[in-house]
N, C-alpha and C positions, 0 to 999 in steps of 0.2 A: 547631669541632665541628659547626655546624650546616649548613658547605657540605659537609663530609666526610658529614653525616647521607643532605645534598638528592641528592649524589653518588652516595652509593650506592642510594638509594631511586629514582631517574630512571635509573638504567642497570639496573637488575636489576627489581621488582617492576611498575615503571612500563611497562617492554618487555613484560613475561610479560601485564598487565594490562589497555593499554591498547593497545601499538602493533603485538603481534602479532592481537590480536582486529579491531583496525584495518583493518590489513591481509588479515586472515580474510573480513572483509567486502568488500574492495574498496568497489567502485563498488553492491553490492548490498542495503547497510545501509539496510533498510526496517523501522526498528522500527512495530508494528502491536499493538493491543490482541487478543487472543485472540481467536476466534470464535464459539470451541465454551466448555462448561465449562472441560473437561481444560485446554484451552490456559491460558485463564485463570486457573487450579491454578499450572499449571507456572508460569505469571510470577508469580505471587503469591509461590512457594516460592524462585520468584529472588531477588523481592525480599528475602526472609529471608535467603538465604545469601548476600546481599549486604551486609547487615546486618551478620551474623556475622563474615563475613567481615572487613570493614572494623573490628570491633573487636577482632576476634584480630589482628590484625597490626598495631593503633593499641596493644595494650598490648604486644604482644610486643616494637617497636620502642623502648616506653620504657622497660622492661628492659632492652634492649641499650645504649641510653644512659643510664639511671640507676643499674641493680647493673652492667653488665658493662664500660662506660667505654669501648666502641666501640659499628661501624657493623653491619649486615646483610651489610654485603661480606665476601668470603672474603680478601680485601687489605689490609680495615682491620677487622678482626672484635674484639669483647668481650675486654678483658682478661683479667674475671673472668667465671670460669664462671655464667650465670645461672640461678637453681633457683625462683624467685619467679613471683608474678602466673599466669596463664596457665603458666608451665611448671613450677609445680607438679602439673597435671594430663597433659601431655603432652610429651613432649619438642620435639616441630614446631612450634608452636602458628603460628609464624609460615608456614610450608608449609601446613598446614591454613588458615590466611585466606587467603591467594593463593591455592587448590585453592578452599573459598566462594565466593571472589571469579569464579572463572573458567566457575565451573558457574553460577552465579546468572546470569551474561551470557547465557550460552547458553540459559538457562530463559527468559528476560527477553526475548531474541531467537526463541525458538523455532527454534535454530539448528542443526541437526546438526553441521555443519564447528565450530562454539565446541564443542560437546559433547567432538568428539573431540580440540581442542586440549585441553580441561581434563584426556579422559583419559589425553592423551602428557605432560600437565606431571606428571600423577602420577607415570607409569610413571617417567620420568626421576627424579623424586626418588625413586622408591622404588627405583629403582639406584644414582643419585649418594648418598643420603645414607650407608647402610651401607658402600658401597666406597670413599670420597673423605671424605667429612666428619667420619664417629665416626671411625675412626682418626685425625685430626686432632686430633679433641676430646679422643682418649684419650693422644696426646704431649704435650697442651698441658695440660691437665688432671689425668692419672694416676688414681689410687685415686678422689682424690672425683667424678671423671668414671664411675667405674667402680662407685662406690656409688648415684648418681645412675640410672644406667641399670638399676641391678637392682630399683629401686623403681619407675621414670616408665615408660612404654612409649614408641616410635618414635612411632606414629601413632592408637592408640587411646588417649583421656582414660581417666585413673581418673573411680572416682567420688568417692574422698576425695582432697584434697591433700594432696601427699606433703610432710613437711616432715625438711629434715635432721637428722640425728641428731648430728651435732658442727659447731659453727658455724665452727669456725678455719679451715676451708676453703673454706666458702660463705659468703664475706663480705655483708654485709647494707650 
């Protein structure tokens, strides 16, 4: 389970994270403390959605291995549907820390080119996830995917967590 974990964490969040931002830099990657206020704002603000980031996706991820008994991959994905932790609040949680993670760089960097990577990784999940993914979730899943959804939202948190109303389908 745990190279199945590394596997899929190193080819998908690890690319989005580090090696396309990597590569966004080239040869130009001159991190620099701010000069102005503002600048210094904006890395400040990095540093939190960096923060966030890194801990929405540190508990999203042990959901996927503790309720759901799989990986992040779409190849080795969660048995069991997960409604716990963090995706009690949202249904992404795990897309919203990799989206933290990639603005917080750009903040951190005062980078334009990271900026607009963070805002093509949205754009892509906010096409991939409704056209490729819930219809997945909703063959794999069925009704309690379909109850799940009418309570959690895509991308915006509740502010109460949402807890299921019959547990024989969201196994704990």
């Amino acid at each position: 389970m745990l190279a199945r974990q590394l596997l899929s964490i190193a080819i998908l969040p690890f690319t989005v994270t580090v090696l396309v931002p990597w590569w966004i830099a080239g040869e130009r990657l001159d991190w620099r403390l701010g000069s102005t206020p503002v600048e210094v704002a904006v890395q400040a603000a990095g540093v939190s959605f960096l923060a966030v980031g890194l801990t929405l996706f540190a508990a999203s991820l042990n959901q996927f291995i503790v309720r759901g008994r799989g990986t992040l991959a779409p190849w080795d994905p969660p048995k069991y549907l997960v409604v716990e932790g963090p995706y009690r609040y949202v249904r992404n949680p795990m897309i919203s820390g990799v989206l933290f993670i990639v603005t917080g760089e750009a903040c951190v960097l005062l980078s334009w080119p990271h900026a607009i990577w963070a805002l093509t990784f949205a754009a892509i999940n906010a096409t991939y996830i409704p056209l490729a993914e819930e219809p997945q979730l909703r063959q794999r899943f069925g009704a309690s995917y379909d109850e799940y959804c009418r309570h959690v939202r895509r991308f915006v948190p509740r502010a109460i967590p949402w807890s299921p109303s019959y547990q024989k389908d969201f196994p704990r």
